[in-house]
C-alpha positions as CSV (number, residue, x, y, z in Angstrom):
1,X,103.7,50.5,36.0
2,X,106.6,50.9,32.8
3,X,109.5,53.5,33.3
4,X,112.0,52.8,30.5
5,X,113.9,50.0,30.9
6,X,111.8,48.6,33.9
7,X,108.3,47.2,34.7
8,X,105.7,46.1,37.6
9,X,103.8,43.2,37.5
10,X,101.5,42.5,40.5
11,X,99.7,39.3,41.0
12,X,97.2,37.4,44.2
13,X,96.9,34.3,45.3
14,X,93.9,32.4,47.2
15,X,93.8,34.4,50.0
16,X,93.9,37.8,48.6
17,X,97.2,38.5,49.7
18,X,98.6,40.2,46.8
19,X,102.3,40.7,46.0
20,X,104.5,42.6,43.8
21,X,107.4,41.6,40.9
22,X,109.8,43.7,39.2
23,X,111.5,43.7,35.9
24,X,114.2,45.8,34.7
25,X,115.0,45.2,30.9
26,X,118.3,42.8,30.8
27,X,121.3,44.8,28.8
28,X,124.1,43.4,27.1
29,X,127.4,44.4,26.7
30,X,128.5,44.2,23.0
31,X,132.5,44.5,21.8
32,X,133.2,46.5,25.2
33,X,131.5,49.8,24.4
34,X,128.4,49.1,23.0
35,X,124.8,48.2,24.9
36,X,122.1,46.3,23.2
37,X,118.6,45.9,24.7
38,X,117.8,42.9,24.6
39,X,113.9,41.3,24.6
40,X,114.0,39.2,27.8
41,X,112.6,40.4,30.9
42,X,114.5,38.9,34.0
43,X,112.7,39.5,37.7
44,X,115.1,41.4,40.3
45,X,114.7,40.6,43.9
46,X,112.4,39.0,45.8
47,X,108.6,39.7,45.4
48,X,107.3,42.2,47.3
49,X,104.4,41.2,49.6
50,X,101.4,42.5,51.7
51,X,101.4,42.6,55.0
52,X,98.6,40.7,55.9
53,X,95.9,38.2,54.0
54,X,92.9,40.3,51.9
55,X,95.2,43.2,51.9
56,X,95.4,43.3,48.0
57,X,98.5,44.6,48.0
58,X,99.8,46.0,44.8
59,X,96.2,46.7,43.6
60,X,97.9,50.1,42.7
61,X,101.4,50.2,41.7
62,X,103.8,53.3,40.5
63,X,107.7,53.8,39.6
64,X,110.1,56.8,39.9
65,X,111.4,58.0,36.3
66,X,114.4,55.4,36.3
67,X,112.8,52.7,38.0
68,X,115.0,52.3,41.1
69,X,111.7,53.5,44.0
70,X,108.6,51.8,43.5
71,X,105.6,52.3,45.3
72,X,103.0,50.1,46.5
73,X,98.9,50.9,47.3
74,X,97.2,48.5,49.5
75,X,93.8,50.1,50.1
76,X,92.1,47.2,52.5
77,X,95.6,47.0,55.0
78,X,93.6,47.3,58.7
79,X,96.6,49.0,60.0
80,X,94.6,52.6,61.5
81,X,91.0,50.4,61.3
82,X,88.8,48.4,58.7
83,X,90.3,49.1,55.0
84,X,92.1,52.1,56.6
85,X,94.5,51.2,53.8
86,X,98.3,51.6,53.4
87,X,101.2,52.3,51.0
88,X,104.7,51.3,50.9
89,X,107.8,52.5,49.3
90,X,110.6,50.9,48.2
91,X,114.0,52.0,46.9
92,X,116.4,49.1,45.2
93,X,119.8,49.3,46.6
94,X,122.4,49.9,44.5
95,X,125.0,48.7,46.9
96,X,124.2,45.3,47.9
97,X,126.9,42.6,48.2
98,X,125.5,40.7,45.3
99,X,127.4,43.7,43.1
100,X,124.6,45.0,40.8
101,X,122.5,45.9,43.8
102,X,119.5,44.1,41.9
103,X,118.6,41.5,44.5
104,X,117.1,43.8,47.4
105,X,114.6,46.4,48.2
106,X,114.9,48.8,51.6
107,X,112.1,50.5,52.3
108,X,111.9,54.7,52.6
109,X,110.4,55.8,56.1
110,X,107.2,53.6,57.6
111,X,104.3,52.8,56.1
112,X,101.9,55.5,55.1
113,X,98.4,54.8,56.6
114,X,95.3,56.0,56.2
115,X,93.7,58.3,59.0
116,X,90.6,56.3,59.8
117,X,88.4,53.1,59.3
118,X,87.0,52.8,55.5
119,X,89.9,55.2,53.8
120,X,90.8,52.7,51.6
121,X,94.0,54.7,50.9
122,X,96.3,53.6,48.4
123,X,93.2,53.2,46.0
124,X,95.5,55.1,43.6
125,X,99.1,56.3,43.5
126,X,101.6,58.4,41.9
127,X,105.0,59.3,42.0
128,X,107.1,62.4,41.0
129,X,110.0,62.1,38.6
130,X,112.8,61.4,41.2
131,X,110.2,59.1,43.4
132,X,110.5,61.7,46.5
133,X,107.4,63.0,46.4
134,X,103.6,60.8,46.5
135,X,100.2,61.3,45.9
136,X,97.5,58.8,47.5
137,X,94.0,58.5,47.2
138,X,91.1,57.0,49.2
139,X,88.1,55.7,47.9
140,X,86.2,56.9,51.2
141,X,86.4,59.8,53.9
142,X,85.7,60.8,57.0
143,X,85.5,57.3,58.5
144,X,82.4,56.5,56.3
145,X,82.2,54.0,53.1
146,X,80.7,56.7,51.7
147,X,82.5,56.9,48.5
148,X,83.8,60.8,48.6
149,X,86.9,60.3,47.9
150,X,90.2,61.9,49.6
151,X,94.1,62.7,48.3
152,X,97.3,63.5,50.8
153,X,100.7,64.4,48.9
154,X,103.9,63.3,50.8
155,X,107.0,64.1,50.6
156,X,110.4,62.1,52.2
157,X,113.0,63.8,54.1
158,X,116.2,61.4,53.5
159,X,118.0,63.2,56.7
160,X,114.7,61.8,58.9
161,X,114.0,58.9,56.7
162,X,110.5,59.9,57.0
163,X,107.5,60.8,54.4
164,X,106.1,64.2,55.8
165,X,102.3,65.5,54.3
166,X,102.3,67.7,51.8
167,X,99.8,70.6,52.6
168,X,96.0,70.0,53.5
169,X,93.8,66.8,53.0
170,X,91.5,67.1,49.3
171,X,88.4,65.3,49.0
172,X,85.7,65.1,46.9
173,X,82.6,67.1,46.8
174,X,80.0,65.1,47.9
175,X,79.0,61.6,48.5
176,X,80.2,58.7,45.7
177,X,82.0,60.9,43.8
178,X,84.9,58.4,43.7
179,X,87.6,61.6,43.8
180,X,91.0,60.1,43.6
181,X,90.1,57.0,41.6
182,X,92.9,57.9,38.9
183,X,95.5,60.7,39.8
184,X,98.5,62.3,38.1
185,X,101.4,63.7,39.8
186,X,103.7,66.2,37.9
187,X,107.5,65.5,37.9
188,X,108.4,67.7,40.4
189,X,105.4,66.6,42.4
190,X,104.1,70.2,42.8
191,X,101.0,69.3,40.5
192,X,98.0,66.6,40.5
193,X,95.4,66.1,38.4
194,X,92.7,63.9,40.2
195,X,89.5,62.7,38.7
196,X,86.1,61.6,40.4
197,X,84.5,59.4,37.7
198,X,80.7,59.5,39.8
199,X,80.9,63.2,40.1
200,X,77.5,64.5,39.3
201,X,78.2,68.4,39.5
202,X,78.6,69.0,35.6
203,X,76.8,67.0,33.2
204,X,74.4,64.8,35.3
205,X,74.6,61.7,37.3
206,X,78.1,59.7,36.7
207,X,78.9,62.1,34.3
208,X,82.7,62.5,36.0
209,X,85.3,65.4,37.0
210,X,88.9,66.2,36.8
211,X,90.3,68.4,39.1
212,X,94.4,70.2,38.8
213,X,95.3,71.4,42.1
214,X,99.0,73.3,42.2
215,X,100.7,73.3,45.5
216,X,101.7,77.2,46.8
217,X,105.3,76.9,48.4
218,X,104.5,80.1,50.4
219,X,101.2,79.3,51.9
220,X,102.1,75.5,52.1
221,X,98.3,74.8,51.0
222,X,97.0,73.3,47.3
223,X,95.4,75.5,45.5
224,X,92.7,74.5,42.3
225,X,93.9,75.8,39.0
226,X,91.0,76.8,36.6
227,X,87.7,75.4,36.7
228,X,86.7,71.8,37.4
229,X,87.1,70.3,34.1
230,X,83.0,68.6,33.6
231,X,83.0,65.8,31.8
């Protein structure tokens, strides 16, 4: 994930136990009024890491618009059952004692777990502008590897420290469709676009989908806007 000045870098080791680095772009200060960018990318903090081996955490990765809340998909976490799948997010505080607040990461509310065995959420991620509001997808539903796909929208609270679902559950249409493998949130979070790449309801087999739901404030539900864009 890139946000201006900052960047995500996610890497494994042996055991599948994936962990996360970030990078925000080093500045300099030049004759006491002046910033240059410089080209050297320095790591900030320590890495990030899953919670448990085979995890592959960081297999999906996003970053608030200036790069201080990250988020972290780990779709084979065993936390509500097999490959229930998890994400965390992180904010980087600002006030540490180190003085630039670069060196540590607290984390906003608990960790977001899927519903049931096989959910694989955190398959893919994204986050509005200001990082408050999150949309996950998992590769299965319904307790079954059966490929269908699923997307909850969160949003935090700060005065509960808690991420709250947005609305109803979305899945896919029917089995290995792969809804939610790549999703878009708008920057207010009140929009995603969600595509199921195996979707066979257009143009044949594999032939792929994108969906736009818009959220309704009033009814608190999502609701599709236009048709289901056949690829």
């Amino acid at each position: 994930g890139i946000s201006g000045r900052h960047f995500l870098k996610n890497d494994w080791n042996w055991n599948w136990n994936w962990n996360v680095q970030y990078f925000p772009r080093r500045l300099e200060l030049v004759n006491d009024d002046k910033i240059c960018h410089t080209s050297e990318w320095l790591p900030a903090g320590a890495n990030l890491i899953g919670e448990a081996a085979e995890d592959q955490s960081g297999e999906s990765i996003d970053m608030s618009a200036d790069g201080s809340i990250v988020a972290i998909g780990t779709r084979r976490n065993d936390g509500a059952g097999k490959n229930s799948g998890h994400v965390r997010i992180y904010q980087r505080d600002i006030g540490s004692d180190s003085g630039s607040g670069s060196n540590k990461w607290i984390m906003l509310g608990e960790d977001i777990d899927g519903k049931e065995r096989w959910e694989g959420m955190g398959t893919a991620i994204s986050l509005s502008q200001d990082g408050m509001t999150i949309a996950i997808t998992g590769n299965n539903s319904a307790g079954q590897a059966d490929k269908i796909g699923i997307l909850r929208v969160y949003q935090y609270n700060e005065n509960t420290n808690s991420w709250t679902q947005l609305g109803e559950d979305m899945r896919g249409k029917a089995a290995s469709d792969q809804f939610g493998r790549s999703l878009s949130l708008s920057d207010d979070g009140l929009t995603v676009a969600v595509g199921a790449y195996q979707s066979q309801d257009g143009q044949g087999q594999n032939s792929g989908m994108v969906q736009v739901f818009s959220y309704n404030t009033k009814s608190k539900s999502w609701v599709q806007k236009g048709n289901s864009l056949n690829m």
